[in-house]
SEZA-423630 format. One line per field, with one value per atom (N, C-alpha, C, CB): residue number from 1; residue in three letters; atom name; y, z, x. Coordinates in steps of 0.02 Angstrom, whole numbers, plus 32768, in hexadecimal, padded with zeros to 4 digits. Glycine has a CB too. Layout:
N
pos <- NUM, ...;
code <- Ala, ...;
site <- CA, ...;
c2 <- Y, ...;
c3 <- Z, ...;
c1 <- X, ...;
This chain:
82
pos <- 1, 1, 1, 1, 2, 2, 2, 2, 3, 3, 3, 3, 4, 4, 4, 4, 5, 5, 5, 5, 6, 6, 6, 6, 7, 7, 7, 7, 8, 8, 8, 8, 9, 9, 9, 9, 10, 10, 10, 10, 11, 11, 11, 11, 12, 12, 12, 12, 13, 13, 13, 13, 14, 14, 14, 14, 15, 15, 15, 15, 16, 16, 16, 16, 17, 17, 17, 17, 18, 18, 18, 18, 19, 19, 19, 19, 20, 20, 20, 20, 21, 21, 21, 21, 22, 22, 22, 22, 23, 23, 23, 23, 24, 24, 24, 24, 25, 25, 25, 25, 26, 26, 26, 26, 27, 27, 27, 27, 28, 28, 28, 28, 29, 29, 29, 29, 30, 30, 30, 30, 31, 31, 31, 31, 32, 32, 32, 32, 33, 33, 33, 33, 34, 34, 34, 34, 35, 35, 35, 35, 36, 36, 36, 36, 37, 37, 37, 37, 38, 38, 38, 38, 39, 39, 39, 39, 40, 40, 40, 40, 41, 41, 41, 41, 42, 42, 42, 42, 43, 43, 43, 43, 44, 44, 44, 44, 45, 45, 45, 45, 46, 46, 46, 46, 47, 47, 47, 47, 48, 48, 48, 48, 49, 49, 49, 49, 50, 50, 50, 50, 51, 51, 51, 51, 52, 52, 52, 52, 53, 53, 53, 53, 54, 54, 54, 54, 55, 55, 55, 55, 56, 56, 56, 56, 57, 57, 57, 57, 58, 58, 58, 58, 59, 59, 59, 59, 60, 60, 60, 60, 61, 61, 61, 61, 62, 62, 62, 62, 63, 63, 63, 63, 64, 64, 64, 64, 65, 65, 65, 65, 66, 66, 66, 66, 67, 67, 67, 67, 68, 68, 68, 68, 69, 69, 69, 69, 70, 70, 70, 70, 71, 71, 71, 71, 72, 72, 72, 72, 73, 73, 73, 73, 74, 74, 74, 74, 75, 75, 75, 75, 76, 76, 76, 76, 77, 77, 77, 77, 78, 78, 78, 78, 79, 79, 79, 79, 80, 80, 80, 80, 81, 81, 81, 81, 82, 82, 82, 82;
code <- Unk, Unk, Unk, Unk, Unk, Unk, Unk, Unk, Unk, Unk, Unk, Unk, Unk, Unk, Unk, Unk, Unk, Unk, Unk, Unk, Unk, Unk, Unk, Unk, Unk, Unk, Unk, Unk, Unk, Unk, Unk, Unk, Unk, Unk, Unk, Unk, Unk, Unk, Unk, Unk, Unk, Unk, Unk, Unk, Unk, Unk, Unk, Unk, Unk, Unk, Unk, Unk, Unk, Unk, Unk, Unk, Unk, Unk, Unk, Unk, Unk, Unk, Unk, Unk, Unk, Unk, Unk, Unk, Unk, Unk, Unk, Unk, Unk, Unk, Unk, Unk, Unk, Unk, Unk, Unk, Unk, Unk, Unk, Unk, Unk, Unk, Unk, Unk, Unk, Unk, Unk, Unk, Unk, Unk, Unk, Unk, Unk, Unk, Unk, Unk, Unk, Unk, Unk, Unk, Unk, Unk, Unk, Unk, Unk, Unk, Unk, Unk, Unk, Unk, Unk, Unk, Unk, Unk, Unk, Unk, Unk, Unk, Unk, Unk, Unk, Unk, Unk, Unk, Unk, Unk, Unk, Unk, Unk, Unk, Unk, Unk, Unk, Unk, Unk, Unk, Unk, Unk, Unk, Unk, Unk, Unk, Unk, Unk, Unk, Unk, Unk, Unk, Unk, Unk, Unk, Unk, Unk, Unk, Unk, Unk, Unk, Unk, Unk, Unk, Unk, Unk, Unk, Unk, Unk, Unk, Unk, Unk, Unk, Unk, Unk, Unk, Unk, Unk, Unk, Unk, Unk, Unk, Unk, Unk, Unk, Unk, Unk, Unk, Unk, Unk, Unk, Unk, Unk, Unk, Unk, Unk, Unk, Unk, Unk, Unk, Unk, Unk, Unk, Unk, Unk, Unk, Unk, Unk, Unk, Unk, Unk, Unk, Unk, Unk, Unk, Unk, Unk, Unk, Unk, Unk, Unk, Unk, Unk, Unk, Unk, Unk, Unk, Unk, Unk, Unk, Unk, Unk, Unk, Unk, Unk, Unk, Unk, Unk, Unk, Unk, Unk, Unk, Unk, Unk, Unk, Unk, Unk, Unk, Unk, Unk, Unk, Unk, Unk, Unk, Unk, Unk, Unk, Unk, Unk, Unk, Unk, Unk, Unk, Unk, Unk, Unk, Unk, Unk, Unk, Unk, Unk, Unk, Unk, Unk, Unk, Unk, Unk, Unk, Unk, Unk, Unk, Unk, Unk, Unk, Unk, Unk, Unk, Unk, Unk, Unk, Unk, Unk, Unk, Unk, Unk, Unk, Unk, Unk, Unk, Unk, Unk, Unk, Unk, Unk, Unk, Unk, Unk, Unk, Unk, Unk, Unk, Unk, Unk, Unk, Unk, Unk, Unk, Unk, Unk, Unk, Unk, Unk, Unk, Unk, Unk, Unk, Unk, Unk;
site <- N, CA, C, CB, N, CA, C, CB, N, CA, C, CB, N, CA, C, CB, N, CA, C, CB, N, CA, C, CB, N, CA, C, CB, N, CA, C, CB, N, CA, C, CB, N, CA, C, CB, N, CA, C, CB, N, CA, C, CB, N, CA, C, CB, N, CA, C, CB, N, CA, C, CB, N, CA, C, CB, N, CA, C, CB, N, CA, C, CB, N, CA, C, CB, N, CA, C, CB, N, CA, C, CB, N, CA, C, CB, N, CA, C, CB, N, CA, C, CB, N, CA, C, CB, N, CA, C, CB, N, CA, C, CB, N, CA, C, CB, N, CA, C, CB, N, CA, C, CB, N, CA, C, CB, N, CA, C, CB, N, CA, C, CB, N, CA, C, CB, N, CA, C, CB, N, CA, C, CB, N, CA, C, CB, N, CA, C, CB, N, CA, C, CB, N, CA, C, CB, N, CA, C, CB, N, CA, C, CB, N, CA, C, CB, N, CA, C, CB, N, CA, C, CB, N, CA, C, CB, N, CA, C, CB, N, CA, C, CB, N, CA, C, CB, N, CA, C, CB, N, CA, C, CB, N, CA, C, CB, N, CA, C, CB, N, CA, C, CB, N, CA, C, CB, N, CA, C, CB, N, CA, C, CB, N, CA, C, CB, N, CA, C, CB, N, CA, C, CB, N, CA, C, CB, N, CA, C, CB, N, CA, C, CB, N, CA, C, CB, N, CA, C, CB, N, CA, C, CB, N, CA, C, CB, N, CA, C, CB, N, CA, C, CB, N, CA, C, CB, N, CA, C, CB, N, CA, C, CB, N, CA, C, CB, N, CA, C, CB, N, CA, C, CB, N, CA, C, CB, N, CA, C, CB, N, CA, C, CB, N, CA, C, CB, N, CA, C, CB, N, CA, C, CB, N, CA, C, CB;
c2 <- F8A2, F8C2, F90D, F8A3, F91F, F958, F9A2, F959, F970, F991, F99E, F967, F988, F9A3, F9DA, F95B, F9C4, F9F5, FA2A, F9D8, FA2C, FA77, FAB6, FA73, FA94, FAE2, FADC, FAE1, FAA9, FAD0, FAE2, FA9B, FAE2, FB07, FB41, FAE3, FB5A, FBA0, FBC0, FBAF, FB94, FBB3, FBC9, FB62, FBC9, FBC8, FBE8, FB8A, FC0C, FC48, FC20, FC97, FBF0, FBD9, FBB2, FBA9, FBD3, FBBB, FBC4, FBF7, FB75, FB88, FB8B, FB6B, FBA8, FBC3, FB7E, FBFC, FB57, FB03, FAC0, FAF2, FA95, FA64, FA1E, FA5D, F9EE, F9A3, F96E, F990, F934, F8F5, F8BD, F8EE, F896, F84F, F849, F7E7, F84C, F853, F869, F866, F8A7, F8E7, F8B0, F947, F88B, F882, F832, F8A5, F80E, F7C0, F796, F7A7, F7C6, F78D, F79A, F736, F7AD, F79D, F7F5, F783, F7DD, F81F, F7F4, F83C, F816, F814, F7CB, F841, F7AC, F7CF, F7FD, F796, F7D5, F7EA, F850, F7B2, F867, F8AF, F8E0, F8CA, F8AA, F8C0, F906, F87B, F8F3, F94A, F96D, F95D, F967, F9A1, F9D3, F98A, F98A, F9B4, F9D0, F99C, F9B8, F9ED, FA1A, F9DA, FA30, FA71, FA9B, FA6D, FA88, FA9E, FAD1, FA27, FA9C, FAAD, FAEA, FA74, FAD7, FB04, FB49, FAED, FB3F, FB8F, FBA1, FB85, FB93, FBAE, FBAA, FC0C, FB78, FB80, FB59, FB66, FB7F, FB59, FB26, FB7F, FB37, FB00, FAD6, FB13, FAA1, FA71, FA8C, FA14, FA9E, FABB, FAFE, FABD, FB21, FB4A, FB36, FB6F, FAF7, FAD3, FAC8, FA71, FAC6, FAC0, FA6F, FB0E, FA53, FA19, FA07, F9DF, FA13, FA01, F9CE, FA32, F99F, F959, F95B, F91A, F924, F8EA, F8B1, F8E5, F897, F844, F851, F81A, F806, F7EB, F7FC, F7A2, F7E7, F7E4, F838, F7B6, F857, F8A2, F8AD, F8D1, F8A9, F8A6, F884, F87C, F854, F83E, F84E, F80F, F869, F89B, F8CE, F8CD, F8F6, F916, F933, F90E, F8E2, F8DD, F8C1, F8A9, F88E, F874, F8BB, F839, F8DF, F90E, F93B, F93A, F94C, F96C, F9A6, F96A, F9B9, F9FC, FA1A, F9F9, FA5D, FA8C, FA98, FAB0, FA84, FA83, FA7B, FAA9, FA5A, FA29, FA1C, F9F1, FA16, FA15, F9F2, FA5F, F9F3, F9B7, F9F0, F977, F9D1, F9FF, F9E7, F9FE, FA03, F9F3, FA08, F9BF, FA35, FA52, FA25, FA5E, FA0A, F9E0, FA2F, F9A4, FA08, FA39, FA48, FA06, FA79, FA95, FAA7, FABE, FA9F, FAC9, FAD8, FA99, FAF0, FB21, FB1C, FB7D;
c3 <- AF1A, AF52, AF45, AF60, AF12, AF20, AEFB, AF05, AEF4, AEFF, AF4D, AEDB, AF64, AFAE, AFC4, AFDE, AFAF, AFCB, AF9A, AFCF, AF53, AF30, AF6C, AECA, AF6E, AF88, AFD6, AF85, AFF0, B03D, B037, B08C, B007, B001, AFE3, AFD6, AFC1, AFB5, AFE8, AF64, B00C, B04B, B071, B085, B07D, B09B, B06C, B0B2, B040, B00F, AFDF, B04E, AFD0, AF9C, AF71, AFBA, AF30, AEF3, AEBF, AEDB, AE9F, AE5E, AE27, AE50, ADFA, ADC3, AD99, ADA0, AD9F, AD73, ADB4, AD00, ADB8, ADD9, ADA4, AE24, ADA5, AD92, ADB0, AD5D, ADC4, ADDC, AD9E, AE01, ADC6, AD84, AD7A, ADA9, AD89, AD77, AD2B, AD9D, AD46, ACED, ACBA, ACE9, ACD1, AC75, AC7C, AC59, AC8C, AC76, ACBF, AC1D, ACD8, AD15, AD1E, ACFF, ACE8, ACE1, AD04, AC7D, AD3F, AD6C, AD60, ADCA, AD89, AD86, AD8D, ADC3, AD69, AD45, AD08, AD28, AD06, ACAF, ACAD, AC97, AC6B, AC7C, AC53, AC6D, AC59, AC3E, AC69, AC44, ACAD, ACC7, ACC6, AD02, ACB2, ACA9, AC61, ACAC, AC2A, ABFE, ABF6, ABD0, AC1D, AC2B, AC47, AC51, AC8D, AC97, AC56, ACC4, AC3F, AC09, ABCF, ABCE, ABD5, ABAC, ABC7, ABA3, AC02, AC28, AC2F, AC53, AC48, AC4C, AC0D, AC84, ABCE, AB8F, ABA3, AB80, ABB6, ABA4, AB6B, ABDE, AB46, AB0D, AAFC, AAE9, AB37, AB2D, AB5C, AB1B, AB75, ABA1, ABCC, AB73, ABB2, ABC6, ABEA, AB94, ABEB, AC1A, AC51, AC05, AC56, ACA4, ACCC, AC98, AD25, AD50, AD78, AD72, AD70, AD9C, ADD5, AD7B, AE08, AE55, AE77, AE86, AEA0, AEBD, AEEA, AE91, AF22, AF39, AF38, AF5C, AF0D, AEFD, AEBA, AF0A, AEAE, AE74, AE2F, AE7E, AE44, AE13, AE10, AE32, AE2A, AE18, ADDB, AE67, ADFA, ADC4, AD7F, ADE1, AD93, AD33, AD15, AD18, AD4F, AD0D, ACF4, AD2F, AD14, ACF4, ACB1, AD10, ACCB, ACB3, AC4B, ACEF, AC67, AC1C, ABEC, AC22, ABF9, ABD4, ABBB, AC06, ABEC, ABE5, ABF8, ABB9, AC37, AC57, AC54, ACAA, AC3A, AC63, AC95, AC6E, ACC5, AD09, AD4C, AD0D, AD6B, ADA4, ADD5, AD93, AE0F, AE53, AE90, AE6E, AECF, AEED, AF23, AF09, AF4B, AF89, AFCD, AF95, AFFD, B036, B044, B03C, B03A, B035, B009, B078, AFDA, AFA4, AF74, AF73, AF4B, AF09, AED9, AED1, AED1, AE90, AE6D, AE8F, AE28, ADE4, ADAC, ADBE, AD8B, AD48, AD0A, AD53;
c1 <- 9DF9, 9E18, 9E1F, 9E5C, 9E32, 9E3A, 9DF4, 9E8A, 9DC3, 9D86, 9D72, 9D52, 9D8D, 9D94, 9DD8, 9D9D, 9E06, 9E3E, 9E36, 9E8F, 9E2A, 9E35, 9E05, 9E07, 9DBA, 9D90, 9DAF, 9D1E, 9DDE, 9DE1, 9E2A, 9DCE, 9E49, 9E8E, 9E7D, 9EC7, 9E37, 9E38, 9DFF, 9E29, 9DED, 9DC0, 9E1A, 9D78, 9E43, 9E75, 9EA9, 9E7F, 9E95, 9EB4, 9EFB, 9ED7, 9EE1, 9F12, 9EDF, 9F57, 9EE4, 9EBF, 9F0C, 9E6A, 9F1F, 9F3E, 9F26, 9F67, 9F4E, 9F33, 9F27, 9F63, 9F47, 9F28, 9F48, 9F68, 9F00, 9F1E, 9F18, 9EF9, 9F44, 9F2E, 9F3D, 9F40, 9F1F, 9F1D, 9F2A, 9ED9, 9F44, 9F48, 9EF4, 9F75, 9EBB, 9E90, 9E5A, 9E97, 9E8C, 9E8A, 9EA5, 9ED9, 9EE2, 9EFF, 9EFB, 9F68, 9EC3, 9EB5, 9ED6, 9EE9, 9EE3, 9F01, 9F49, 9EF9, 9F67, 9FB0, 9FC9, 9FCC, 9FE1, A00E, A040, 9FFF, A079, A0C6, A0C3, A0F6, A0FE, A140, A134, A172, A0F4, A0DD, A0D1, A06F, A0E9, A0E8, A0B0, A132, A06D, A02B, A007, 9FF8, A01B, A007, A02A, 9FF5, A073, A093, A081, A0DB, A075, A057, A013, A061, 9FEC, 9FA7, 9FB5, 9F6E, 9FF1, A006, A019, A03F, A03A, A073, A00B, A0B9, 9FEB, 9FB8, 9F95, 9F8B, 9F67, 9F57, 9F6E, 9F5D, 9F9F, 9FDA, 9FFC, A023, 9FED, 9FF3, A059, 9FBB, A06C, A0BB, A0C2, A0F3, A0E4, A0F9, A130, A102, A160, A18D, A19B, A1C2, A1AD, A1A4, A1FE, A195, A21F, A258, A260, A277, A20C, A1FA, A1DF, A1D9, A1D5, A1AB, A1F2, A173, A1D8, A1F6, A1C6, A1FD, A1F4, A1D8, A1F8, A1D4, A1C8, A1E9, A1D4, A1DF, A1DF, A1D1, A1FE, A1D7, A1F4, A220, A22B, A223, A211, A206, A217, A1B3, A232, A24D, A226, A251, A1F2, A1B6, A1B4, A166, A1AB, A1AF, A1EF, A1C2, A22F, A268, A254, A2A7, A236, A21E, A200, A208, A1CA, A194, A1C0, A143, A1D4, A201, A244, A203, A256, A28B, A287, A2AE, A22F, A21B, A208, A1CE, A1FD, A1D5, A21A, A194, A251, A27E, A282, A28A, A26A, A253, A298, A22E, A288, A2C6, A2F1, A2BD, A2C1, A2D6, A2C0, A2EA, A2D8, A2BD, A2DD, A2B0, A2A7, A2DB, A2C4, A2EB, A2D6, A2C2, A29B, A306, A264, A250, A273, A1FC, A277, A298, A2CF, A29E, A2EB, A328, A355, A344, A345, A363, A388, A317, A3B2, A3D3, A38E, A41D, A3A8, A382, A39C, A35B, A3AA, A3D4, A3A6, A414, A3C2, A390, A3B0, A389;
């Protein structure tokens, strides 16, 4: 899927600087927090307490929450803290 959405989201002027799918890391997307650490890789952050993880689903909160992110917040006019 998203060999289709990356080139028409940057035909449409949004290219990010790293994307991943449960695809990239064996299958295993959220809860599990294997793409957070290929972000974490990608973007040379060194500490996992410098990532921001945002979601609205549960399963978002756990990826998160397993790895021990810094800080995390909900989308939708949900809370956010730091």
């Amino acid at each position: 899927m998203m060999h289709i959405v990356v080139p028409k989201a940057a035909q449409l002027g949004y290219a990010p600087d790293f994307w991943i799918s449960p695809d990239g890391v064996g299958g295993k997307g959220r809860p599990y927090p294997y793409m957070i650490f290929e972000n974490l890789n990608a973007l040379e952050v060194s500490s996992v307490k410098n990532a921001v993880k945002v979601g609205d689903t549960v399963s978002d909160i756990q990826e998160g929450s397993t790895p021990g992110c810094g800080r995390w917040g909900w989308s939708r006019a949900a809370p956010f803290w730091a």
